[in-house]
py3Dmol code that shows the C-alpha trace and the ligand (Angstrom):
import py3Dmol

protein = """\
ATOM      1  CA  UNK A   1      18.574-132.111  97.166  1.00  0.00           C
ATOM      2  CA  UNK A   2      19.254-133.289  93.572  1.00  0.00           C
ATOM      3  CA  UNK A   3      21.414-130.982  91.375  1.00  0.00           C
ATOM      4  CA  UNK A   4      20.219-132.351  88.434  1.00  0.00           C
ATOM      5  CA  UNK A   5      16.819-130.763  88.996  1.00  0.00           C
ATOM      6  CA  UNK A   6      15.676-128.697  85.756  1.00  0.00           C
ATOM      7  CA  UNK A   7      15.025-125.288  86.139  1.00  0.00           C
ATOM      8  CA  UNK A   8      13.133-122.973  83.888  1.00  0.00           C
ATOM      9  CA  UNK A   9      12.015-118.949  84.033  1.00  0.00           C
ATOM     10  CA  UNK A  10       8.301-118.387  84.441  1.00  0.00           C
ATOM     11  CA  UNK A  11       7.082-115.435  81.648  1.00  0.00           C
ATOM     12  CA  UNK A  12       5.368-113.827  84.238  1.00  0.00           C
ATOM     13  CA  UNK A  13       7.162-113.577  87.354  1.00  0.00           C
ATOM     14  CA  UNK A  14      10.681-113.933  86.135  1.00  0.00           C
ATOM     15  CA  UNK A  15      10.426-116.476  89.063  1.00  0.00           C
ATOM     16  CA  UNK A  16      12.849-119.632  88.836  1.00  0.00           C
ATOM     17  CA  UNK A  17      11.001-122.248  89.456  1.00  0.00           C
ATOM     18  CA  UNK A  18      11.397-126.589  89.112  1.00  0.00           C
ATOM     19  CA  UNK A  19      10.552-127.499  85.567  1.00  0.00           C
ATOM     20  CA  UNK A  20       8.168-129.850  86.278  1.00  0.00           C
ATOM     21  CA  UNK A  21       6.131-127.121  88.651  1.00  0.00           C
ATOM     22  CA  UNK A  22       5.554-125.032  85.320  1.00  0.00           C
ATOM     23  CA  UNK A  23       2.732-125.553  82.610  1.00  0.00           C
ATOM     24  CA  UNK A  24       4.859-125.041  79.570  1.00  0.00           C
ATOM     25  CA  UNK A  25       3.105-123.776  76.408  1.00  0.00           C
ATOM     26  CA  UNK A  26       4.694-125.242  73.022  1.00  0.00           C
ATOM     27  CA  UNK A  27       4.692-124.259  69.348  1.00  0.00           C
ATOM     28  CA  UNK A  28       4.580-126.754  66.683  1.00  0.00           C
ATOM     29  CA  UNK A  29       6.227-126.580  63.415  1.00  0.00           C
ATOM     30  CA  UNK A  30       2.724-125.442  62.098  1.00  0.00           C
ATOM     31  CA  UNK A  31       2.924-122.612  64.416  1.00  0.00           C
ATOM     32  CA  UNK A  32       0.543-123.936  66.532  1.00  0.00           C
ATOM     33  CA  UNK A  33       0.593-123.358  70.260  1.00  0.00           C
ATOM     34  CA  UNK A  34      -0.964-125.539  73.328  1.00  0.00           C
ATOM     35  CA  UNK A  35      -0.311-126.456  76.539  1.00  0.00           C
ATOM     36  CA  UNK A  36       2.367-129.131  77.492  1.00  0.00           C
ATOM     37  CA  UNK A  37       1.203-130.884  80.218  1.00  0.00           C
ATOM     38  CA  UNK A  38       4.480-133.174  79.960  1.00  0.00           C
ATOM     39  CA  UNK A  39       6.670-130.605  79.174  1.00  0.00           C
ATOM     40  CA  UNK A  40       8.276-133.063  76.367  1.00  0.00           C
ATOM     41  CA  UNK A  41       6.629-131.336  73.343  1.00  0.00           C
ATOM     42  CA  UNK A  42       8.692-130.772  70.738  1.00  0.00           C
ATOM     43  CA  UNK A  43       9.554-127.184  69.417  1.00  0.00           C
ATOM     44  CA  UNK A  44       9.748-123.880  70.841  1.00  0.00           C
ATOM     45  CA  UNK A  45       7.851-122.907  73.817  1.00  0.00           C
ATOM     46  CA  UNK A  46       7.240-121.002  77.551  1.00  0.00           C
ATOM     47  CA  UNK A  47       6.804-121.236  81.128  1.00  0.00           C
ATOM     48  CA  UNK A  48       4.546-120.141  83.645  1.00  0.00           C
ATOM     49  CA  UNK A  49       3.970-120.915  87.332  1.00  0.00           C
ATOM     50  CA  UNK A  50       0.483-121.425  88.187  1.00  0.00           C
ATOM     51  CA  UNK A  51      -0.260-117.799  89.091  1.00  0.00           C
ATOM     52  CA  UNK A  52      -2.809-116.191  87.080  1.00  0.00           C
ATOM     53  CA  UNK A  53      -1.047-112.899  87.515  1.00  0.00           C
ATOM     54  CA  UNK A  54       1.675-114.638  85.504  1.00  0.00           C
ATOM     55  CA  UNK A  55      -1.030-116.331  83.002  1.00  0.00           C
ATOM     56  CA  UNK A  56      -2.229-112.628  82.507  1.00  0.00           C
ATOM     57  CA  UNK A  57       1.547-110.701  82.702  1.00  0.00           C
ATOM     58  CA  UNK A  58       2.398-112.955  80.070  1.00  0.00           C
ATOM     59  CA  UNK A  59      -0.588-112.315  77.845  1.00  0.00           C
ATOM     60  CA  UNK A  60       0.209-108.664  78.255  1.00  0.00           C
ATOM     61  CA  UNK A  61       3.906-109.278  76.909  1.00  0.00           C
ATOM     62  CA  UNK A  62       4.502-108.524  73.290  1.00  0.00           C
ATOM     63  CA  UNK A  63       8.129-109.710  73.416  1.00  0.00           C
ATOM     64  CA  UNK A  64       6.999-112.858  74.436  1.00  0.00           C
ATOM     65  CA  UNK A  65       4.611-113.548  71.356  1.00  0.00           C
ATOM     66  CA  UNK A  66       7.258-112.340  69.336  1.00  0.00           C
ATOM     67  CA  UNK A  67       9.725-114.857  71.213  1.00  0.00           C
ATOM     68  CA  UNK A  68       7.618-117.686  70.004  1.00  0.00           C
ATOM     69  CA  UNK A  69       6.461-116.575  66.944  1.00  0.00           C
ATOM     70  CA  UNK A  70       2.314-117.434  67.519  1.00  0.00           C
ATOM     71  CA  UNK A  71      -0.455-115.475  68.804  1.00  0.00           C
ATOM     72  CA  UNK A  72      -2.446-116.992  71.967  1.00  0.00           C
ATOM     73  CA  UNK A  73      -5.499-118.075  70.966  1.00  0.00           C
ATOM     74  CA  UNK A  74      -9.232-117.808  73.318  1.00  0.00           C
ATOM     75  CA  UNK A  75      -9.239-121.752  72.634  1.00  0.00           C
ATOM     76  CA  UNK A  76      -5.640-121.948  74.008  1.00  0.00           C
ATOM     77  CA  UNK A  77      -6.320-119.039  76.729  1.00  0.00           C
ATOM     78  CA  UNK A  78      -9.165-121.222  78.452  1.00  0.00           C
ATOM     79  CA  UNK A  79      -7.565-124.121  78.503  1.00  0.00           C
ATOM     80  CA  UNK A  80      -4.495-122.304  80.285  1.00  0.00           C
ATOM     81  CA  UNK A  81      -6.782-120.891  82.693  1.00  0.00           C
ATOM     82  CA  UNK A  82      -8.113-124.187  83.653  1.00  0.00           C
ATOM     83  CA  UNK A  83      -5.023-125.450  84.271  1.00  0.00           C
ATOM     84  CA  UNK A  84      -3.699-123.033  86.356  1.00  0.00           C
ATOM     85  CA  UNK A  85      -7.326-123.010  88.794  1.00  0.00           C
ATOM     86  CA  UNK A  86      -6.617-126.497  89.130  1.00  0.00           C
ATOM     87  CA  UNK A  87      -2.843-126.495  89.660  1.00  0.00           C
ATOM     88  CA  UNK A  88      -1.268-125.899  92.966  1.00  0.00           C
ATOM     89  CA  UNK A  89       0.250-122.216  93.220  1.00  0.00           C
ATOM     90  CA  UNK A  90       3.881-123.071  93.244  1.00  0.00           C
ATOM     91  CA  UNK A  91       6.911-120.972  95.588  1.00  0.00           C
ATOM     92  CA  UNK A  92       9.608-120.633  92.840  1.00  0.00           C
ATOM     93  CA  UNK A  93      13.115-121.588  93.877  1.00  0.00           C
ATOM     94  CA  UNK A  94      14.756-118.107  93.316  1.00  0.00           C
ATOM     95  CA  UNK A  95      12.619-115.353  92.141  1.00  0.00           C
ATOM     96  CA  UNK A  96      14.281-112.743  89.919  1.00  0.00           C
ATOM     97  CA  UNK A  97      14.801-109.505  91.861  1.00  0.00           C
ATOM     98  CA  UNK A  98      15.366-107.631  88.553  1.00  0.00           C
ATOM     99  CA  UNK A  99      11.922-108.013  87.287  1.00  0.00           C
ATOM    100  CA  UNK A 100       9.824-106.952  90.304  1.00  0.00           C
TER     101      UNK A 100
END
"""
ligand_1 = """\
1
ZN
Zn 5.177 -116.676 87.552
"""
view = py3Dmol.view(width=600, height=400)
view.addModel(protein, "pdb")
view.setStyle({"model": 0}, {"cartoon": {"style": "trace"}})
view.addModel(ligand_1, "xyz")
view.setStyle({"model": 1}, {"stick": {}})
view.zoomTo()
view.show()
């Protein structure tokens, strides 16, 4: 077990989950957001597992857009969808008993 694992909150669940289990969606400068598939993009961004309850809590969330300053596009939507059918649901490492 490596203690140097990154770990990152999922927008949906609250769920803690390994970094590199989460599709991270990133803003540009230009205020542009789209999925990080490398989670290396620069700028401000989010995290979801690959639940598309989370995909769809997170749409819902109004603090969230605000958080990021963009609005999720249809263009942006799809292509989160797609990644998520084709991603392996994740178990998160902790889940957050708070949000549930
Ligand atoms: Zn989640």
């Amino acid at each position: 077990m490596s203690s140097h694992l990154p770990l990152r909150t999922c927008s949906g669940c609250g769920g803690v989950f390994a970094k590199r289990d989460l599709l991270r969606i990133a803003r540009s400068p230009q205020g542009e957001l789209s999925v990080d598939l490398v989670g290396k993009k620069p700028g401000r961004g989010f995290y979801l597992c690959r639940r598309k309850q989370c995909l769809e809590r997170a749409l819902k969330n109004r603090n969230l857009a605000k958080k990021i300053g963009a609005c999720l596009n249809e263009e942006l939507l799809t292509q989160l969808r797609k990644s998520i059918e084709n991603g392996q649901e994740v178990e998160p490492c902790r889940r957050n008993e708070s949000m549930s």
